[in-house]
N, C-alpha and C positions, 0 to 999 in steps of 0.2 A: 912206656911202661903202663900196665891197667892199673887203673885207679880199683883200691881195696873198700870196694860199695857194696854191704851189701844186697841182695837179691831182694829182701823185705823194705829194701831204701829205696831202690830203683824206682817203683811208682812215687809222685808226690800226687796227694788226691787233692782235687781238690775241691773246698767246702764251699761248693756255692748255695749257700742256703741262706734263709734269711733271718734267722735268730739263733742264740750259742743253744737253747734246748733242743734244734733240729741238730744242729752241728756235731753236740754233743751225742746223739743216740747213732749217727754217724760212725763215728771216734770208737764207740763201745762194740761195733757189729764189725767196724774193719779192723781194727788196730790188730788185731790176732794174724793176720797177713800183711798190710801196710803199716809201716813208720813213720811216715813222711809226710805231712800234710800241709796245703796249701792253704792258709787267708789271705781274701782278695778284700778288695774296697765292700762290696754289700755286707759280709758277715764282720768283718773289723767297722765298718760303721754301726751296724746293730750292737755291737758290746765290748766294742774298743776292745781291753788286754784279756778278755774274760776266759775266751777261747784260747786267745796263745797261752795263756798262764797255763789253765787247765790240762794243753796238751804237756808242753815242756815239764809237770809234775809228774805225768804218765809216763816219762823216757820216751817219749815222741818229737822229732825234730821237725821244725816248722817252718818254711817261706812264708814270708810278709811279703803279698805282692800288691804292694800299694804304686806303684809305677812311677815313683816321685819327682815331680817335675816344675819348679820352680825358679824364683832365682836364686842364686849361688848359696846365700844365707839361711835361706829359710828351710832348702834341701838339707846341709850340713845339721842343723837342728832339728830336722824329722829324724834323719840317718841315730842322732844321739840318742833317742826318746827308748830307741829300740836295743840299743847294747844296752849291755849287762843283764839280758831279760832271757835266755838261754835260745834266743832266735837266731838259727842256721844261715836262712839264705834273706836276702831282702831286694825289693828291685831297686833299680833308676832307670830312667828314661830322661833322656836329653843332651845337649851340646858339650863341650868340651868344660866349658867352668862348673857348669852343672854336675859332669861326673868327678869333678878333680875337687869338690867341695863333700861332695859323699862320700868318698874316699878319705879324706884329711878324716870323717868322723866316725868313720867304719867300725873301728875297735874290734869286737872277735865277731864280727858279723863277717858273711860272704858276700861282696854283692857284684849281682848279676845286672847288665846294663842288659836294657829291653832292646832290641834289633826293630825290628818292622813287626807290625802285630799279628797272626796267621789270619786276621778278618780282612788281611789289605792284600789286595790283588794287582796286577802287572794295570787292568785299567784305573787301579786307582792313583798308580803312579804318573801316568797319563793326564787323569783329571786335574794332577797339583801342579801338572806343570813339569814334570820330570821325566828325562828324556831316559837315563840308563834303567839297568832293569833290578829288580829286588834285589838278587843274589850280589850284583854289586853292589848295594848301599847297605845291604849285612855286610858286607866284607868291609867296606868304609868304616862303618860305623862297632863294629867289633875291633878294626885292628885299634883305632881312637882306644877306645873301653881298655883292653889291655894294657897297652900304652899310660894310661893315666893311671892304672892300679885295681880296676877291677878284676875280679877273679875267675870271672866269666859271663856266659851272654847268655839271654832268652832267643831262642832263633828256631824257624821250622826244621823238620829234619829235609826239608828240599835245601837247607842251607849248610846243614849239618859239615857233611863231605866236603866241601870245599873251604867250610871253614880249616876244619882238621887238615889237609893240605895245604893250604897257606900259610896258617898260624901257628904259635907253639903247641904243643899235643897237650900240654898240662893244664892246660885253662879249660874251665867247667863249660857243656853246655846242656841248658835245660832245655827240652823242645816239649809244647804245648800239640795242640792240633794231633792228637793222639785220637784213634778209632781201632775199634775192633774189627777183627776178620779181613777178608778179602776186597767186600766189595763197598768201599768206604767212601765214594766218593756218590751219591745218589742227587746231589742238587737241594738236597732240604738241610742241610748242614751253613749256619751264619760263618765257619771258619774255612777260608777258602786253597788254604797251605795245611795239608792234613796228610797224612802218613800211618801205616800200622807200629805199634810199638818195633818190630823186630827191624824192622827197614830204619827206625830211627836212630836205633841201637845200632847197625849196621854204618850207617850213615856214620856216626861219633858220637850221637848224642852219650851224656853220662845218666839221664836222668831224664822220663818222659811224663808228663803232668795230666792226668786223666779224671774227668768229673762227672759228668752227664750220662756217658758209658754206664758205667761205674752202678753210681748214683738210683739208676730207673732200671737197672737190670732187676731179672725177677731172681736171678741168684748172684748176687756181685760176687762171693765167695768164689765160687765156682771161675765167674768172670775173670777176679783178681789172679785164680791161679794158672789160669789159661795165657793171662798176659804175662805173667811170670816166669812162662815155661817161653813164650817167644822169647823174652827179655833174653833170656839162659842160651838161648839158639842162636841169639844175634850173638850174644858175648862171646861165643864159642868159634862163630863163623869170623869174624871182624879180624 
C-alpha cells in the first residue's frame, strides 16, 4: 500500500551550512516548496536545538542525522535528549545492542538505522577486509534494524529495490546520494552510490535527501519543482 507522503515531504533538504543564520535564510527561501529538512552533525554542532526548534515552530518536520554510534547507554540517552522535541526522523548507526538501546528510547521519534554510507564503494569494502558486496551488507544490516524495531533504513537507491523485495514493504527508506538530471555521475562527486531522484523513487525509496543540488543552484525554486515533478513520475511509474 503507498504511503500517504506528501509531494512537499518527499524531498528532506539538507542544511549543510555552518551557522543556524545561514540555515535560517535557507528555511525562509525553500519552506514554500520543501517541509522536511535535514540537521547533520556541522549545523546541530554550531547551535545545538536552535535550528530544530525554529523549524518544528514553522510546521516543518525535521531529521536529526547525528548517526549515533556508541555504546549501548550512552546511545539510548542521546535517542532521549530528542523526544518530545517534535523531531520526525533521527539516525543510528551501529550493531545490534546499539540499535536495540535506541529503540528501548525512541518514543515518538522514527528511527532510521544508517546502512553503508553512499561515500563507501565496493573498493572500500575490499580495503576492510570484506569479501561480500554492499548490497549484501544493506540487506544484512537492514533486515537486523527492522528486526530489533527500527522503522526504517538510510540506504542508496542502488539498494533501494532489493530492499523492498526482500523486506516488509512498510518500513521507511530514506536514500541520500540524490543528483539532478541525467548525467550525474561525472567523477567530481565525494558520494560514490548516487541516483536521480525518480530512479530512487522507482527503486522504493519513500524519501530522497538532497543539499548541495539544492543549495548552489542559481534557481533552487525552479530546481526543487523539477525534482518534484520526477518524484510525481516515479510514484506514478512504481
Amino acid at each position: 500500500m503507498p504511503k500517504n507522503i506528501p509531494l512537499d515531504e518527499r524531498i528532506i533538504f539538507a542544511l549543510d551550512v555552518p551557522t543556524h543564520e545561514e540555515a535560517m535564510r535557507l528555511i525562509e527561501r525553500l519552506d514554500s516548496e520543501i517541509r522536511f529538512f535535514k540537521v547533520g552533525l556541522q549545523l546541530f554542532m554550531a547551535g545545538w536545538f536552535k535550528t530544530i526548534d525554529a523549524l518544528v515552530e514553522r510546521g516543518c518536520k525535521v531529521m536529526v542525522d547525528l548517526k549515533f554510534f556508541d555504546i549501548p547507554e550512552t546511545v539510548k540517552l542521546a535517542v532521549e535528549q530528542l523526544c518530545g522535541r517534535g523531531v520526525t526522523f533521527a539516525t543510528v548507526h551501529g550493531n545490534d545492542p546499539i540499535l536495540r538501546a535506541a529503540v528501548q528510547a525512541k518514543g515518538d521519534l522514527k528511527l532510521l538505522a544508517v546502512t553503508v554510507l553512499t561515500s563507501f564503494g565496493e573498493e572500500d569494502m575490499r580495503a576492510m577486509g570484506m569479501s561480500g558486496s554492499i548490497a549484501e551488507l544493506v540487506l544484512l544490516r537492514s533486515r537486523r534494524a527492522l528486526e530489533l524495531g527500527c522503522d526504517g533504513v538510510v540506504a542508496s537507491a542502488l539498494e533501494a529495490g532489493p530492499l523492498r523485495h526482500e523486506l516488509d514493504k512498510n518500513f521507511l527508506i530514506v536514500t541520500p546520494g540524490i543528483r539532478p538530471g541525467t548525467n550525474i555521475d561525472d567523477g567530481s562527486d565525494d558520494q560514490k552510490r548516487i541516483a536521480t531522484a525518480k530512479n530512487a523513487i522507482l527503486s522504493g525509496a519513500d524519501y530522497v535527501v538532497i543539499g548541495r543540488p539544492i543549495r548552489d543552484s542559481k534557481d533552487p525554486i525552479a530546481l526543487i519543482r523539477s525534482l518534484q515533478q520526477e518524484i510525481a513520475a516515479g510514484l506514478a511509474e512504481r
